[in-house]
C-alpha positions in Angstrom: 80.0 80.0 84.5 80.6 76.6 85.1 83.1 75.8 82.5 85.6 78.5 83.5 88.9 77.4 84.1 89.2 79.0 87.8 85.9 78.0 88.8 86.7 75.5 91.1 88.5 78.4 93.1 85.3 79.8 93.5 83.8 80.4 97.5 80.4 78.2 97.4 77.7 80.2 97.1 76.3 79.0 100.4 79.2 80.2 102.3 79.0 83.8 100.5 74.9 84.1 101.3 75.5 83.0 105.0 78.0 86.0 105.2 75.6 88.3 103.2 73.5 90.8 105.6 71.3 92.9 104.4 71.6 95.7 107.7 75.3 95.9 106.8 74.5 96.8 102.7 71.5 99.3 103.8 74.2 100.8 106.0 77.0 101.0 104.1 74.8 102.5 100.9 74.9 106.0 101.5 79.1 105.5 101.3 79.5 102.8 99.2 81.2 104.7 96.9 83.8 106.8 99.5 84.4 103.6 100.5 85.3 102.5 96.9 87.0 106.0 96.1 89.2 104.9 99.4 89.9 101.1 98.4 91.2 102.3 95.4 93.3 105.3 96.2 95.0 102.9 99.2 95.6 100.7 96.5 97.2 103.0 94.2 99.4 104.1 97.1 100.3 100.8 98.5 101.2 99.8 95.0 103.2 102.6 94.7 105.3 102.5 97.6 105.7 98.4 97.5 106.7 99.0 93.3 109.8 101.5 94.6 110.3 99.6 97.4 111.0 96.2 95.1 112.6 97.9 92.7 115.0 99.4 95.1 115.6 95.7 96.2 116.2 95.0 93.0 119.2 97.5 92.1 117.4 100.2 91.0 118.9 103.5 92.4 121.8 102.6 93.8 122.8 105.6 94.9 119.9 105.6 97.1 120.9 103.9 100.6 118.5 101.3 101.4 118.1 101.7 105.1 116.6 105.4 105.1 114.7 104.6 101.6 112.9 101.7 103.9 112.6 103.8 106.9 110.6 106.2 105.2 109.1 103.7 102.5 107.6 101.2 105.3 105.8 103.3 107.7 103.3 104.5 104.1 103.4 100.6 103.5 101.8 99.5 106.7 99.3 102.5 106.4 98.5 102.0 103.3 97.9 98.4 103.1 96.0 98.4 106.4 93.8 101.4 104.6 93.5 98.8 102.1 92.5 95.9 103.5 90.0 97.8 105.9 88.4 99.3 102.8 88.2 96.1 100.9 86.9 93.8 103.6 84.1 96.8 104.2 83.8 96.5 99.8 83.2 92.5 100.0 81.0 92.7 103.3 78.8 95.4 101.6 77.4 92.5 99.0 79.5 89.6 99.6 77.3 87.4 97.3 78.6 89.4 94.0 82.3 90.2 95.3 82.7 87.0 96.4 81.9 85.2 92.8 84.3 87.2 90.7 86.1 84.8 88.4 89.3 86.5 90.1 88.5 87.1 93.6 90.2 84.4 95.4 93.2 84.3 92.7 93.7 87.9 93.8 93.2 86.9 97.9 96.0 84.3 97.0 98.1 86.3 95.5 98.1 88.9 98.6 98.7 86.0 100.8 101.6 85.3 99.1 102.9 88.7 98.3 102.6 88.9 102.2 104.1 85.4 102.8 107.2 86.8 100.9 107.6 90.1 103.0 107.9 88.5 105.8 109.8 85.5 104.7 112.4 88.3 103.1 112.1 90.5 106.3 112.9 87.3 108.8 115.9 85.8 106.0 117.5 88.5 104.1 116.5 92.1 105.3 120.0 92.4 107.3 121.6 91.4 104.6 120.0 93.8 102.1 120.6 96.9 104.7 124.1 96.2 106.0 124.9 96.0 101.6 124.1 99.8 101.2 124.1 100.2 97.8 124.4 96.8 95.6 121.9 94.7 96.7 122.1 90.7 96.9 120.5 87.9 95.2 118.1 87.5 97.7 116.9 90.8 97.5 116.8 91.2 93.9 114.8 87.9 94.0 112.6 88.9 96.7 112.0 92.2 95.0 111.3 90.6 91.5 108.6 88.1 93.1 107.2 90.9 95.2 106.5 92.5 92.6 105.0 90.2 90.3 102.8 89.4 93.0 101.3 92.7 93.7 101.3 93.5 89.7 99.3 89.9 90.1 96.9 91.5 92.7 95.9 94.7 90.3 95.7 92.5 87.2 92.7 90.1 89.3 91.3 93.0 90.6 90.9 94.9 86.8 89.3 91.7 85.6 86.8 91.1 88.5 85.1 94.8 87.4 83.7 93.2 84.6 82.4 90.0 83.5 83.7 87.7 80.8 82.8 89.6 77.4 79.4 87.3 75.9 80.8 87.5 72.0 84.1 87.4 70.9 84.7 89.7 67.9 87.2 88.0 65.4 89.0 89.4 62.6 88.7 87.8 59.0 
């Protein structure tokens, strides 16, 4: 689809087929779809735990004091994502030729690049200051919160449209 508008964020084909091996999909068949079961349930719980993380950062809960919240939040966090990733990278290596061309896959690899980029740019700048607060959180957390959360709601939104394909006939109302 030549003509698409993210198609110049596209991995070149030849890059994708010199990645592609054939052992590695025979070998992963029989569990393809334990694997995929896994990617998605990590998912589910990464996003789960990032979305009451942010919105804890952004003043939701109050009452809740931020420094326990993240010491029991974080530790599921790191699991899950690492569950995440694990499964994903074993997802894209199983036929890296037709993960690789999604329309959204490297939107979505961008956009956890990013999402990470902020964690740790939050963690390093304004962590401290979001713990020692307790309960009313500062701007910086609300704001890191807020974009943290875009950015993972980012990541599920390209990886619901890479499932399918661009639909071939647009139905219109008259």
């Amino acid at each position: 689809m030549q003509g698409h508008a993210l198609a110049f964020m596209r991995i070149p084909f030849d890059v994708l087929a010199a990645i592609d091996s054939r052992w590695l999909h025979y070998a992963l068949q029989p569990v393809h779809y334990l694997i995929r079961i896994v990617h998605i349930l990590s998912m589910a719980a990464f996003f789960g735990g990032i979305g009451l993380l942010d919105f804890r950062l952004m003043g939701w809960r109050g009452s809740i004091v931020l420094r326990s919240f993240a010491r029991g939040v974080l530790p599921w966090l790191y699991v899950t994502f690492g569950v995440t990733v694990a499964s994903g990278v074993l997802l894209f290596l199983y036929d890296p030729v037709a993960v690789g061309s999604h329309a959204f896959f490297v939107p979505k690899l961008i956009l956890i690049a990013l999402g990470l980029l902020n964690a740790v740019i939050y963690h390093q700048t304004g962590y401290l200051a979001a713990l020692a607060s307790e309960r009313t959180m500062p701007l910086s957390a609300r704001l890191a919160g807020a974009v943290s959360l875009a950015l993972w709601v980012g990541v599920i939104v390209c990886a619901a449209l890479n499932v399918e394909s661009v639909p071939k006939v647009y139905l219109q109302m008259y």
